[in-house]
Each structure stands twice: as structure tokens, then as C-alpha cells.
N, CA, C and O of each residue as an XYZ file, in Angstrom:
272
protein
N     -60.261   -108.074    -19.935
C     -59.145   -108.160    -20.848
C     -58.306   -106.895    -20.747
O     -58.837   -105.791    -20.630
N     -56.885   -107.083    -20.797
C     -56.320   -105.929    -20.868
C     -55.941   -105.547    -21.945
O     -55.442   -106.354    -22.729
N     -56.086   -104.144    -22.285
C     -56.125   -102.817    -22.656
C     -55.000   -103.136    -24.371
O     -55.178   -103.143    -25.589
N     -53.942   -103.337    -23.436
C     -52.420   -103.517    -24.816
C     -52.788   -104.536    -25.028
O     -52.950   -104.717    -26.235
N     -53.080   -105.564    -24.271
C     -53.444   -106.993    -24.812
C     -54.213   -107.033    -26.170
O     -53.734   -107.562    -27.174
N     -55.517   -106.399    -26.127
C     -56.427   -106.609    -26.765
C     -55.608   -106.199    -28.320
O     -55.489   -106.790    -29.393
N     -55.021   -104.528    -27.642
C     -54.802   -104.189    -29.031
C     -53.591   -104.758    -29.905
O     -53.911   -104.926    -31.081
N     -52.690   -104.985    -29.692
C     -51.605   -106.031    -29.909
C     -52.041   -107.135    -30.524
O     -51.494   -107.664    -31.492
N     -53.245   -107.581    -29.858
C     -53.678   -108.890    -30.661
C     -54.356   -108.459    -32.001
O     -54.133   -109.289    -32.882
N     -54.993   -107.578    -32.346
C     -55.559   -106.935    -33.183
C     -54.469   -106.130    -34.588
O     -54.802   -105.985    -35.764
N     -53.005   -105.686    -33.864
C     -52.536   -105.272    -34.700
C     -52.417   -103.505    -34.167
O     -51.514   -102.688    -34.345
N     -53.685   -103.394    -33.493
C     -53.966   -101.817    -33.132
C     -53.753   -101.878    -31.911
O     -53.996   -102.872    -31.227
N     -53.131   -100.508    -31.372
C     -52.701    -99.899    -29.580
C     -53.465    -98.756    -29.882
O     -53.142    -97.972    -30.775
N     -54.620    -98.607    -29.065
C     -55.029    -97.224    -28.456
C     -54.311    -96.294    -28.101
O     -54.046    -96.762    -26.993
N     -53.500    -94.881    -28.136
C     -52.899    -94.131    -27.828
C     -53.586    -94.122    -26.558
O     -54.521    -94.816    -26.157
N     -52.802    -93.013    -25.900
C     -53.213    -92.437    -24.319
C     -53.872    -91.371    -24.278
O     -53.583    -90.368    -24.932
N     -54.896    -91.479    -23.454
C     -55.724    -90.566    -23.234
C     -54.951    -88.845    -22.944
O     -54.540    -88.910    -21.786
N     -54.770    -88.080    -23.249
C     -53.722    -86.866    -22.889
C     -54.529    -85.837    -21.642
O     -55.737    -85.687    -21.461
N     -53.427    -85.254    -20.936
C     -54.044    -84.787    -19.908
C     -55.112    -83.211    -20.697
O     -54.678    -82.741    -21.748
N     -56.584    -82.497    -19.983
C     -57.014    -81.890    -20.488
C     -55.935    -80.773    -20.093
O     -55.967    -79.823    -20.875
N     -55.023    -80.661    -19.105
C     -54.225    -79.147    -19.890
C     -53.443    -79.377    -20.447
O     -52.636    -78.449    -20.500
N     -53.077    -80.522    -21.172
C     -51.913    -80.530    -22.069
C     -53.095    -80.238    -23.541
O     -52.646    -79.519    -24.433
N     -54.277    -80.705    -23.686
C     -55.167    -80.688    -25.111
C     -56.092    -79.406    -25.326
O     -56.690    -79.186    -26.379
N     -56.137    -78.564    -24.165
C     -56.777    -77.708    -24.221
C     -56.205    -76.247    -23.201
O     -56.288    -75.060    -23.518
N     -55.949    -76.510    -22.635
C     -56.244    -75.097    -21.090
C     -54.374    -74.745    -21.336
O     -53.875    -73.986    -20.505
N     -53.666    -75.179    -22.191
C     -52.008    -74.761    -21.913
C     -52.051    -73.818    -22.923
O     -51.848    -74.067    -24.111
N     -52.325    -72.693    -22.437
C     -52.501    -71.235    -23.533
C     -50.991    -71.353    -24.647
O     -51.112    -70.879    -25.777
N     -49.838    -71.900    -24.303
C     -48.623    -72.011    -25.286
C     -48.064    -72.067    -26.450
O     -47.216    -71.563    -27.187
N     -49.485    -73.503    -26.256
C     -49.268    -73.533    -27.697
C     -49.936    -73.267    -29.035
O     -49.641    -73.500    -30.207
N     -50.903    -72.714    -28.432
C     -52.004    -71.701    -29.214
C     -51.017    -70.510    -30.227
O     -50.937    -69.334    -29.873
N     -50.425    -70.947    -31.299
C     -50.107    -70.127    -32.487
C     -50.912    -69.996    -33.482
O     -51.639    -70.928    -33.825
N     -50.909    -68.803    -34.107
C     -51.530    -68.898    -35.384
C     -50.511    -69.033    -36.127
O     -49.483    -68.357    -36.111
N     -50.992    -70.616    -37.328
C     -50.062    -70.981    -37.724
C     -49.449    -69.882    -39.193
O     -50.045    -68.840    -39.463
N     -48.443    -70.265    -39.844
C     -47.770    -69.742    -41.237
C     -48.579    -70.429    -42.291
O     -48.396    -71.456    -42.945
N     -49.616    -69.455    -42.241
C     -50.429    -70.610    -43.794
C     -49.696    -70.099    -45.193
O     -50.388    -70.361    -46.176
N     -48.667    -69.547    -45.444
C     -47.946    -69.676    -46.283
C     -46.808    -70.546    -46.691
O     -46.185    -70.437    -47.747
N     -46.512    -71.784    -45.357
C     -46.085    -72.290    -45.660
C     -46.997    -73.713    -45.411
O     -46.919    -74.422    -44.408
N     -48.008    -73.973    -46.760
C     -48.700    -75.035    -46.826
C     -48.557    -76.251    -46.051
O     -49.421    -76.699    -45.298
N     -47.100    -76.905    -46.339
C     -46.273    -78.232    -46.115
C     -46.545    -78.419    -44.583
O     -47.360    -79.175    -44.054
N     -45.663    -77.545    -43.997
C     -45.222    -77.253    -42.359
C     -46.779    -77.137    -41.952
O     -47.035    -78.251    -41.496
N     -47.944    -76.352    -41.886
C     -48.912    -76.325    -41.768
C     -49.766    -77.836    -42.167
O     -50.670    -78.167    -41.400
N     -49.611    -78.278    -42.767
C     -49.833    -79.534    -43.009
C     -49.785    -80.692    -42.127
O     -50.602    -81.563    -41.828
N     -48.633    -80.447    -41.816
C     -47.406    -81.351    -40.869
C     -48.163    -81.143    -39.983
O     -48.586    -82.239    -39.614
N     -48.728    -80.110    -39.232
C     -48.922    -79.627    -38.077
C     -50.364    -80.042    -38.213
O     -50.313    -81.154    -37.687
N     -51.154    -79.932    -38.445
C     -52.435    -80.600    -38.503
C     -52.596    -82.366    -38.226
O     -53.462    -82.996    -37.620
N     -51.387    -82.803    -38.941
C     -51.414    -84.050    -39.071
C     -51.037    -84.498    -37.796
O     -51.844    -85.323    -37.369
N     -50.340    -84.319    -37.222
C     -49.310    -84.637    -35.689
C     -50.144    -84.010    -35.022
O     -49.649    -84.118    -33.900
N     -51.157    -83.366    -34.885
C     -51.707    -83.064    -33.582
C     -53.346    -83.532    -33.875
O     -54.203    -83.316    -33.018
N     -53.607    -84.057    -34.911
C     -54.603    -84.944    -34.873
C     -54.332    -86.837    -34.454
O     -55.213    -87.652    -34.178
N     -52.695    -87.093    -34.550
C     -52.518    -88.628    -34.769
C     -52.106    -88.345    -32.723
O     -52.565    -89.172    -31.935
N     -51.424    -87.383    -32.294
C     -51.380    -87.176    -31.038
C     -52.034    -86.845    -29.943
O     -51.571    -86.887    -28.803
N     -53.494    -86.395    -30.363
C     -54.461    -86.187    -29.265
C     -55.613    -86.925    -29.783
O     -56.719    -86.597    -29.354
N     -55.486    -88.329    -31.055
C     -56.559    -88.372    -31.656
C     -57.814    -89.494    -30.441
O     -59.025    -89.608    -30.630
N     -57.115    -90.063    -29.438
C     -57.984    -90.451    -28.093
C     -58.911    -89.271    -27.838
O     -60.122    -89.495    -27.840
N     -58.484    -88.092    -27.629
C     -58.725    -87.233    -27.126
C     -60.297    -86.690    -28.041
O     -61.477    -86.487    -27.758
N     -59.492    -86.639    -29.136
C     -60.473    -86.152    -30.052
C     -61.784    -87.249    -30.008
O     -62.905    -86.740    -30.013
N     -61.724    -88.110    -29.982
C     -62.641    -89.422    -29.917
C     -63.722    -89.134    -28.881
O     -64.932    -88.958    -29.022
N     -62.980    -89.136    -27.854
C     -63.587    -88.816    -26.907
C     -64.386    -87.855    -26.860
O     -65.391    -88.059    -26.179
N     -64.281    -86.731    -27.418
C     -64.969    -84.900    -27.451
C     -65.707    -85.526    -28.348
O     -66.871    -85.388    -27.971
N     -65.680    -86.093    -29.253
C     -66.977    -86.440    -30.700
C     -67.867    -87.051    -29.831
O     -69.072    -86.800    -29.839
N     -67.070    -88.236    -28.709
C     -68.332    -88.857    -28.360
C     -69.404    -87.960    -27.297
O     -70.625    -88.099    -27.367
N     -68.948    -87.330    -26.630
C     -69.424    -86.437    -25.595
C     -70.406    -85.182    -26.523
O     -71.549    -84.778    -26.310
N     -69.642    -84.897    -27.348
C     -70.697    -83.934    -28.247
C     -72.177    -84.600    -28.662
O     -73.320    -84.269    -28.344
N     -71.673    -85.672    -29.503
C     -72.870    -86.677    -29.728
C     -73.760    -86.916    -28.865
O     -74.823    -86.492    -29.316
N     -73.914    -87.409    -27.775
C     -74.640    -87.424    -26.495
C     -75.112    -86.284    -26.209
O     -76.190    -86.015    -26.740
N     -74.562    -85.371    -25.406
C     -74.943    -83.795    -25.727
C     -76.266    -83.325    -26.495
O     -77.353    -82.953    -26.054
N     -75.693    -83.503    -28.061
C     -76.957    -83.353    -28.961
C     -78.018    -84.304    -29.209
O     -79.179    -83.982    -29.463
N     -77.383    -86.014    -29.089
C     -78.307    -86.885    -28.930
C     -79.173    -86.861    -28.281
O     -79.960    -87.808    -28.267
């Protein structure tokens, strides 16, 4: 079965897997954020969990195994 198919039928699309130097190894975008400004900091947590959240999936599952 394919991939969009499935999820489309479901309602849900899997995001894309992101390349590992765009999620990890691109020293760039490594800021320490303005935790004085709560909101914006907020924002920023949120969008880079809904944008690498394949990614993240993936590292939980690999950890799990790991320790499993």
C-alpha cells in the first residue's frame, strides 16, 4: 500500500522523514533561545517539534531498542 494513500484514507499524512544534517549536525541553528520572551519561545518549541516530529519518532524508537 502506498504511503499518502494509506494516510489520506485515514485523514492522517506522515510528515517526511528530514535529512540528519538538517535535525542534528547543521551547527546554525543551535541558538540559545530568549526565555524572556515566553510566547516566541513557545512558538519555537512547538514548530520544531510538529517539523521534525518523524524524526523525533524515530530517535524514541531507536532509543527504546537500545535500552530494550
Amino acid at each position: 500500500m502506498d504511503r499518502k494513500k494509506l494516510g489520506s484514507a485515514s485523514g492522517l499524512e506522515l510528515p517526511p522523514l528530514r535529512s540528519l544534517d538538517d535535525f542534528l549536525l547543521e551547527s546554525a541553528r543551535f541558538q540559545i533561545p530568549n526565555f524572556k520572551d515566553l510566547d516566541k519561545w513557545n512558538n519555537r518549541v512547538v514548530q520544531n517539534l510538529l517539523y521534525y516530529q518523524t524524526n523525533y519518532f524515530f530517535l524514541a524508537i531507536i532509543i527504546f531498542l537500545i535500552v530494550g
